[in-house]
C-alpha positions as CSV (number, residue, x, y, z in Angstrom):
1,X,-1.2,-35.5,-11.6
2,X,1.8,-34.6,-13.3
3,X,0.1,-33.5,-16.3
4,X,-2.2,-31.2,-14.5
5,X,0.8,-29.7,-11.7
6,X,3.2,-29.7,-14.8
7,X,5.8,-31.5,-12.7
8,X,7.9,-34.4,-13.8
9,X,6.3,-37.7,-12.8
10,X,9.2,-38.6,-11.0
11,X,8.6,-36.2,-7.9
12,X,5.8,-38.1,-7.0
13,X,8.1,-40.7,-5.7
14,X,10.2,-40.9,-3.2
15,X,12.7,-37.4,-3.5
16,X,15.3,-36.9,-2.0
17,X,16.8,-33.3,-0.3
18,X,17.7,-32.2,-3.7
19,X,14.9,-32.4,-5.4
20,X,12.6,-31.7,-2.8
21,X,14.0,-27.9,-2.4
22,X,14.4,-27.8,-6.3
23,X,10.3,-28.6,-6.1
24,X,9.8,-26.0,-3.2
25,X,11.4,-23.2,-5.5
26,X,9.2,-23.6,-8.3
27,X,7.1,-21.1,-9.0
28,X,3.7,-21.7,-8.4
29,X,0.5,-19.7,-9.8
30,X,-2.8,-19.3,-7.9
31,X,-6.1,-19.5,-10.2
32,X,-9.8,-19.7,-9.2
33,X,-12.3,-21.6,-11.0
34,X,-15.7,-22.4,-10.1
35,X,-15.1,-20.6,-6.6
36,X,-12.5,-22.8,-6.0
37,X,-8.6,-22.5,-5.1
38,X,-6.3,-23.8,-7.9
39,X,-2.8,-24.0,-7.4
40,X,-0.5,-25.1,-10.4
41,X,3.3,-25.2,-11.2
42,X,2.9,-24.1,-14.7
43,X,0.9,-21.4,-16.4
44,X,-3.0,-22.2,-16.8
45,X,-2.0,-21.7,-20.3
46,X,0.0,-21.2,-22.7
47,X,0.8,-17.6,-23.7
48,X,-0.1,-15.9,-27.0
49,X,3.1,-14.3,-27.4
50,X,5.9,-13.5,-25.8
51,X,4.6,-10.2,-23.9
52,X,2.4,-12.3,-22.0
53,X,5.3,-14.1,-20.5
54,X,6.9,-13.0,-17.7
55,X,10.1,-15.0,-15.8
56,X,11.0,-14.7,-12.8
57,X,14.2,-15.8,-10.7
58,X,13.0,-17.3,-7.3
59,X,15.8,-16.4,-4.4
60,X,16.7,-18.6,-1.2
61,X,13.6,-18.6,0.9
62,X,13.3,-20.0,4.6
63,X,9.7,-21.0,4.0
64,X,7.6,-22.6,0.9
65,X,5.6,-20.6,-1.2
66,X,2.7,-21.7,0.1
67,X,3.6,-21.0,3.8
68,X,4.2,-17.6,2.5
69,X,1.2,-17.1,0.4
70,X,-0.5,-18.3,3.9
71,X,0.9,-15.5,5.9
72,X,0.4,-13.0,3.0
73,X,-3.8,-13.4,3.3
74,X,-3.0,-13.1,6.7
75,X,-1.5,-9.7,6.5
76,X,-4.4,-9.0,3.7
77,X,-7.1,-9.9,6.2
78,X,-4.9,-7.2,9.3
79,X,-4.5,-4.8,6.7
80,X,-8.4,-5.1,5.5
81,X,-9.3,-4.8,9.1
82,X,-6.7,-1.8,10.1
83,X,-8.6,-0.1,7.1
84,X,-12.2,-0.5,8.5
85,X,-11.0,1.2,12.0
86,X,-9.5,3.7,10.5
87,X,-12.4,4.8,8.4
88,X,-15.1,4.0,10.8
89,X,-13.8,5.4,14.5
90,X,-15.8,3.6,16.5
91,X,-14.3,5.3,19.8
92,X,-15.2,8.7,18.2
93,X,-18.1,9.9,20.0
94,X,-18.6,13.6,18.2
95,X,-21.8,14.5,16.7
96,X,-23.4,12.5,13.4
97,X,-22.4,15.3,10.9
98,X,-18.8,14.7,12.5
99,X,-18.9,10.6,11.9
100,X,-20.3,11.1,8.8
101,X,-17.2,13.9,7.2
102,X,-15.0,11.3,8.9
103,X,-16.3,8.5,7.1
104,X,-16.5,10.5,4.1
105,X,-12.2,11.3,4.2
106,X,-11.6,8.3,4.9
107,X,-13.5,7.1,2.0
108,X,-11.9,9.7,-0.5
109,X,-8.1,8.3,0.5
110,X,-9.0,4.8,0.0
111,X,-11.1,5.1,-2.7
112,X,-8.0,7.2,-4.6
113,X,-5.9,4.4,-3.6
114,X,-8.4,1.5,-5.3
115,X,-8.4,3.8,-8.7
116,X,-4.3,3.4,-8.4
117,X,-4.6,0.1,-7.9
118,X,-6.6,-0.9,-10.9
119,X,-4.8,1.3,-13.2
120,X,-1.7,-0.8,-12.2
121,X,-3.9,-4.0,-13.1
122,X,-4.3,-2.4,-16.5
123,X,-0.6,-1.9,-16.9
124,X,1.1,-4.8,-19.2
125,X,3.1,-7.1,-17.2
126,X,6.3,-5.8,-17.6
127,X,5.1,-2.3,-16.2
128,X,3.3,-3.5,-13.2
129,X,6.4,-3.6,-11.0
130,X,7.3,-0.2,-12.3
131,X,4.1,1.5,-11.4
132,X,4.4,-0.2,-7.9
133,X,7.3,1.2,-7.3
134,X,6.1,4.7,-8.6
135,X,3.4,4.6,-6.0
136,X,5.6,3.2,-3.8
137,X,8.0,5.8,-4.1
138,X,5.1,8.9,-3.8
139,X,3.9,7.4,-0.8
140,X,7.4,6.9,1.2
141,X,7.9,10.6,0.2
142,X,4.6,11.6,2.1
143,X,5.5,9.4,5.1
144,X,9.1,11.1,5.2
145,X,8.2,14.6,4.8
146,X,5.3,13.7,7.8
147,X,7.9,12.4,9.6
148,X,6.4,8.8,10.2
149,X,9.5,6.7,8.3
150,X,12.8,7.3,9.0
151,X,15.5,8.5,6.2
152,X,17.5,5.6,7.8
153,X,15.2,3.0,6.6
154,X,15.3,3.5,3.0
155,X,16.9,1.0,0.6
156,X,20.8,2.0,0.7
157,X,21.4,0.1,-2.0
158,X,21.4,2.0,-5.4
159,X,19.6,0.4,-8.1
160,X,19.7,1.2,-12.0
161,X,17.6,3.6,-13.4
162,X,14.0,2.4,-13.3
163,X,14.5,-0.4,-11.2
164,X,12.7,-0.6,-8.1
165,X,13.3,2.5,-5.4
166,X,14.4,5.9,-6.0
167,X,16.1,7.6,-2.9
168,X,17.0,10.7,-5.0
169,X,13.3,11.1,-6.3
170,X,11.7,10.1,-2.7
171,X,13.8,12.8,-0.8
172,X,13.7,15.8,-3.7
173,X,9.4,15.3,-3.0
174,X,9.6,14.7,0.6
175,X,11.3,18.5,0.8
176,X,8.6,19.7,-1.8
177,X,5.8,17.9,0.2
178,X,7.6,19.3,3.6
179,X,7.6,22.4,1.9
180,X,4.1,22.8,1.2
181,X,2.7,21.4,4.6
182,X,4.9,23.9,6.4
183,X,3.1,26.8,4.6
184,X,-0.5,25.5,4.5
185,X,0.4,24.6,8.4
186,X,1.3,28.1,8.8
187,X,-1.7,29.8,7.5
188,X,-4.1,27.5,9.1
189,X,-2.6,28.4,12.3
190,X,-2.6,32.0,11.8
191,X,-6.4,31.8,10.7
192,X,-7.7,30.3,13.7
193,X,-5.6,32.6,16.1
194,X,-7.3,35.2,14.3
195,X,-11.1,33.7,14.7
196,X,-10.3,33.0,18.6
197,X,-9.1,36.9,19.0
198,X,-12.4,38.2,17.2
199,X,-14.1,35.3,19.3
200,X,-12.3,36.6,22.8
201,X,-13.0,40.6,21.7
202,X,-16.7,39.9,21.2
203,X,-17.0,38.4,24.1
204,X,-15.6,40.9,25.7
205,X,-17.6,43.8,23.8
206,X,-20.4,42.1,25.4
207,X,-19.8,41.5,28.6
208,X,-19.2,45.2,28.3
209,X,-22.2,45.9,27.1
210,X,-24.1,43.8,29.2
211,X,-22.5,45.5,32.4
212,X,-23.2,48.6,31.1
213,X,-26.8,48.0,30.9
């Protein structure tokens, strides 16, 4: 067993406090084999160089990894099903070709969002985080300039140039983004005041016409 978990023999014993949170901030990788769950404190293997290495510093935590990993399926499964509503409206009760342009948007976003996500699988290690963050940062932008996050809520902390989120980079494309919505707002607005006007004055030419017969 302590082969296989990579743990020292001796925590198989009786630990005491110590050890035990010393044990519980190990990291811990998650592997499937055979359809099977595999949970291991060391890598599956061992690298073949050193850029396929990647260490990280494990902070203070309130709960064990695996309570956490636990809760984060959870949050997969609410986030999987949050997805489903919103591309299937199952309240919506507008005509087929409706349902079907709805499912169809709905579709496009997500479907842009998968291609993301697998170029960030692509990434090397060492970039993955980066690219998050990139998307990250894009996305915060658009929920800013739509006014569905609050300036407020963004990291006050300022952190080093490529490193995690960019406030300056987040608010300079929320005003672009802002910017652009305003004016394609604008002219949408405009366009269909125009159609109901033509819409109102032929209905009016023909109630005139039709009185005057």
């Amino acid at each position: 067993m302590a082969a296989f978990f990579g743990i020292d023999r001796t925590y198989f014993d009786e630990i005491d406090e110590e050890k035990r949170n010393e044990l519980i901030q190990k990291a811990m990788y998650f592997y499937q084999k055979d359809g099977k769950e595999i949970y291991l404190y060391r890598p599956n293997k061992t690298p073949k160089s050193h850029d396929e290495t990647v260490t990280y510093f494990q902070k203070d935590r309130e709960k064990s990894l695996d309570e956490e990993y636990l809760l984060a399926k959870k949050r997969k499964q609410q986030t999987i099903q949050e997805i489903e509503e919103q591309i299937e409206d199952k309240k919506e009760t507008d005509c087929l070709l409706t349902k079907i342009s709805h499912l169809d948007r709905g579709c496009d976003v997500y479907e842009i969002t998968s291609k993301l996500f697998k170029k960030m699988k692509k990434e090397k290690a060492f970039l993955k985080i980066p690219y998050f963050c990139e998307l990250m940062n894009v996305w915060k932008a658009m929920l800013l300039a739509y006014e569905l996050l609050d300036e407020k809520s963004l990291s006050e902390e300022k952190v080093e140039e490529h490193w995690g989120e960019d406030v300056d980079f987040i608010l300079h494309l929320s005003d672009e983004i802002k910017n652009h919505w305003e004016k394609e707002k604008t002219w949408h607005e405009n366009y269909h005041k125009e159609v109901r006007k033509h819409i109102q004055e032929k209905q009016i030419k023909n109630q005139k016409e039709v009185g005057h017969f």
